[in-house]
C-alpha positions in Angstrom: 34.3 9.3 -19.8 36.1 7.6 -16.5 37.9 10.9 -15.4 33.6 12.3 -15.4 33.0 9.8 -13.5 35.3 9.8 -11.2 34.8 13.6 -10.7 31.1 12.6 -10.3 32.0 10.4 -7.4 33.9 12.6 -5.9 31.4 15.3 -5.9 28.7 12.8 -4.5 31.1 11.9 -1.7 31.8 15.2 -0.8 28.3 16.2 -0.4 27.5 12.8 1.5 30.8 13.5 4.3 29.6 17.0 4.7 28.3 18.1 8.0 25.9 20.2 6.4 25.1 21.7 2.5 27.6 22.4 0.4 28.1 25.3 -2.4 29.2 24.4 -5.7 32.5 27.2 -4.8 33.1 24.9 -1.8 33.0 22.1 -3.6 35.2 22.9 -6.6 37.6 24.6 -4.3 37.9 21.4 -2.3 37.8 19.2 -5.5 40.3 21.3 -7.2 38.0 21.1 -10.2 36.9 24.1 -12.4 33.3 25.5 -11.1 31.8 25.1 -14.8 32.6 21.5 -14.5 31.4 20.9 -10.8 27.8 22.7 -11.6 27.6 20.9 -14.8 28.0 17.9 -12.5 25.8 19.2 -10.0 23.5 19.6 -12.5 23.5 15.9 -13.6 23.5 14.8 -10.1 20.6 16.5 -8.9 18.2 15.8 -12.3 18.7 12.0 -11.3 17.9 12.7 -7.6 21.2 12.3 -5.7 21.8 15.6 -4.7 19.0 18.1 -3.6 19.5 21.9 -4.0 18.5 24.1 -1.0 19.1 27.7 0.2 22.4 26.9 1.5 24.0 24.2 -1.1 23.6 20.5 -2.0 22.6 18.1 0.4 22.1 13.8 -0.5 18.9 13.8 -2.6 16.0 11.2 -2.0 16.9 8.8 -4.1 20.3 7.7 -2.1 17.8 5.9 0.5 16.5 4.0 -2.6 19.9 2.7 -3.2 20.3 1.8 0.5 17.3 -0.2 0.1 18.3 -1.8 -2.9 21.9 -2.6 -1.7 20.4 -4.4 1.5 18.0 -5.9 -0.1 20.8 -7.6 -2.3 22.5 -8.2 0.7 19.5 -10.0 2.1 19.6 -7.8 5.3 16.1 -7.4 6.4 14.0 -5.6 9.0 14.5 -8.8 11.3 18.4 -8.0 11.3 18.3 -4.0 12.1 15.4 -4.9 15.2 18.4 -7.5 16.7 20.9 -4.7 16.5 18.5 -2.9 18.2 17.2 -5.3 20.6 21.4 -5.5 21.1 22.0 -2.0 21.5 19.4 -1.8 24.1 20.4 -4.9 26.1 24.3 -3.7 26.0 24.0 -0.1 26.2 26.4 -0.5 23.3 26.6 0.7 19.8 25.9 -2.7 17.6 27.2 -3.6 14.1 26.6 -6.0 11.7 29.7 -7.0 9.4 30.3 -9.6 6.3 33.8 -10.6 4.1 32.7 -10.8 0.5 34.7 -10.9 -2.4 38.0 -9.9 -0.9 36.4 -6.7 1.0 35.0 -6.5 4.9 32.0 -4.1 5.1 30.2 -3.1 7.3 26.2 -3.6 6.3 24.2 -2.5 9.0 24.5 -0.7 12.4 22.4 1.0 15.3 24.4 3.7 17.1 24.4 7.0 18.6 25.6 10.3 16.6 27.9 10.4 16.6 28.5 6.9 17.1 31.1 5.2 19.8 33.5 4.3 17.7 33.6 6.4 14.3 32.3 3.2 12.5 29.4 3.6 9.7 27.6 1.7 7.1 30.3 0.6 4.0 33.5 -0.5 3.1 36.2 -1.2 5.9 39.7 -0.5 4.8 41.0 -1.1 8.4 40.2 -4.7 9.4 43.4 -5.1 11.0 42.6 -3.1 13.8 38.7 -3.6 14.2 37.0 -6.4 16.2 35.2 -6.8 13.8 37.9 -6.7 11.2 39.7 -9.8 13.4 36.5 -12.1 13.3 36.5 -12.2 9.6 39.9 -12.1 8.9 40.4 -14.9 11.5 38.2 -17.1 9.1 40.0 -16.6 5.4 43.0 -18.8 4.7 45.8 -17.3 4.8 46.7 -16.3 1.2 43.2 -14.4 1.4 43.8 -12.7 4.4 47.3 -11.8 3.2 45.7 -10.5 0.1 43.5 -8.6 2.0 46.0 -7.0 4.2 48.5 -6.0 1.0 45.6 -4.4 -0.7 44.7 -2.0 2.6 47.8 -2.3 4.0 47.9 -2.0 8.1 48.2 1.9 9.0 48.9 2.6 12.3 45.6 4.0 13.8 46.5 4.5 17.2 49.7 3.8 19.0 48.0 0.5 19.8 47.0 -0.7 16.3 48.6 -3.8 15.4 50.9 -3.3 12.2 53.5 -6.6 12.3 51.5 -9.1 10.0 53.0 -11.6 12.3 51.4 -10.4 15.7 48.1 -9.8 13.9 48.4 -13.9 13.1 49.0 -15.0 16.8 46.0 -12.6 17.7 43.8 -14.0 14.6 44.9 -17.6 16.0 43.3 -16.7 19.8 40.4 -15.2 17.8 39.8 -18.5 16.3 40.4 -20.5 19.8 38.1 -17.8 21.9 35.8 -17.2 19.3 35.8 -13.3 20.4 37.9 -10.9 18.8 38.8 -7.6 21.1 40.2 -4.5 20.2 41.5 -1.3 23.1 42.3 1.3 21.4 43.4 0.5 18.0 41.1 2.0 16.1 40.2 4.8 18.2 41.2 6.5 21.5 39.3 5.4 24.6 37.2 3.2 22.9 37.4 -0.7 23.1 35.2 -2.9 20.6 34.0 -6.9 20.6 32.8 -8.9 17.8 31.7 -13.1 17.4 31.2 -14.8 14.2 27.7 -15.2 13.2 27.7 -19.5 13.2 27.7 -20.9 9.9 26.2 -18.0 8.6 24.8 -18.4 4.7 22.0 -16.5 4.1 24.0 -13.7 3.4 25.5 -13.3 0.1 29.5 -14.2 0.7 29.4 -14.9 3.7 29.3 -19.0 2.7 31.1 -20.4 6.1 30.9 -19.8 10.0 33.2 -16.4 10.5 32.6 -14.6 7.1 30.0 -12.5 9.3 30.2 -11.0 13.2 28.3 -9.3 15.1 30.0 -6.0 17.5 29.7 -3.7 20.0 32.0 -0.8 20.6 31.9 0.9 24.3 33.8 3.3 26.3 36.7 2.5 27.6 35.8 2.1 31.5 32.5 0.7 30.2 34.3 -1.9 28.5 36.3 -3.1 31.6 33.5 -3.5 33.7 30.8 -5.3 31.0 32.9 -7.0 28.7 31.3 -10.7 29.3 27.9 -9.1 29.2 28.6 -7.4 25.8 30.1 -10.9 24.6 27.0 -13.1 25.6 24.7 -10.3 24.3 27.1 -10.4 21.1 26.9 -14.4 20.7 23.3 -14.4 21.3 22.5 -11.7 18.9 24.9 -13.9 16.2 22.8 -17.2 17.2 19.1 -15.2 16.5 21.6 -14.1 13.0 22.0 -17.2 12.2 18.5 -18.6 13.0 17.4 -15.6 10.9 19.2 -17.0 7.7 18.4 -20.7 8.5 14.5 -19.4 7.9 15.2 -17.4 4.7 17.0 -20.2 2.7 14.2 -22.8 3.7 11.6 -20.0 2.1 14.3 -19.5 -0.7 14.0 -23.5 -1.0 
């Protein structure tokens, strides 16, 4: 039963990291799974509304956006934090993110950027915090048998030639995210591309995030625009991550 499962999975991410539709021939060539087993899948898949069958293979079917839904919902991400990012993205000229730390992972919850976007970033799990802007602003809030825990678990692959991969420089610049309260990254997670991130203040209306720092706010920018805006894209940052935090202050006294 696990090893259909996890054939499942890997079927449905397939389909979802495809530019376009995928055949079932593709897809158990790529899987290196017998085609019998991948329609039967397919099959499955597409009765329960993830995938959609069309004249040139399987695309996401319409009940994926349900599980979006669902999964923000649960996050307690509402329309109020997608029109900041927005509102941030407009007054930046910047792609904007919205990131949390829960339960040992980072994650990336909600974002509003170009396609493709500046940076490569999207929606889910992020496996590199070591090298994100992002990634520093959390990290730079977990003691550190967490963080350490964290970092052994994704390990720190080298990115760039600029990503940061000695668990010992990554604590200096952890320690000047904590005294700034700005984390930066050039060029570590992707070429020509420079990224800032602030905590959200004492951020608890979203689930994890229980302390100031277990959610930022970023922007991710060209390089050259980077050099010539980066304290406009921190005080559009910090005041996106005050509303944030105003947001969550209204929602627990409905909750209460």
């Amino acid at each position: 039963m696990s090893q259909s499962v996890d054939r499942a999975l890997d079927v449905l991410d397939a389909v979802a990291t495809s530019p376009g539709p995928v055949t079932a021939k593709a897809l158990a060539r790529n899987l290196h799974c017998g085609l019998s087993t991948v329609y039967e899948i397919l099959g499955t898949l597409t009765a329960r509304g993830h995938l959609v069958r069309t004249a040139g293979g399987y695309t996401l079917g319409y009940r994926v956006p349900v599980l979006h839904q669902a999964f923000q919902r649960q996050m307690q991400l509402d329309d109020a934090v997608h029109a900041l990012l927005l509102t941030a993205r407009r007054e930046a000229g910047a792609d904007t993110y919205f990131s949390t730390y829960r339960d040992g992972d980072i994650a990336v919850l909600a974002g509003n950027a170009a396609d493709p976007s500046t940076g490569g970033f999207s929606v889910g799990r992020d496996l590199d915090g070591h090298a994100t802007a992002h990634g520093k602003v959390l990290l730079s809030a977990l003691p550190r048998a967490a963080r350490m825990r964290y970092l052994t678990g994704t390990g720190m692959r080298a990115i760039t030639p600029r990503t940061i991969t000695s668990p010992d420089r990554l604590d200096a610049e952890l320690r000047r995210v904590r005294r700034e309260g700005v984390a930066v990254e050039v060029e570590e997670c992707a070429p020509g591309v420079a990224c800032v991130a602030v905590p959200v203040p004492a951020l608890t209306g979203v689930q994890g995030a229980a302390r100031a720092g277990t959610a930022a706010v970023s922007a991710a920018v060209p390089l050259d625009d980077f050099h010539r805006r980066r304290r406009q894209l921190t005080d559009t940052l910090r005041h996106v991550a005050a509303e944030a935090a105003k947001l969550a202050a209204r929602q627990r006294g409905v909750a209460g």
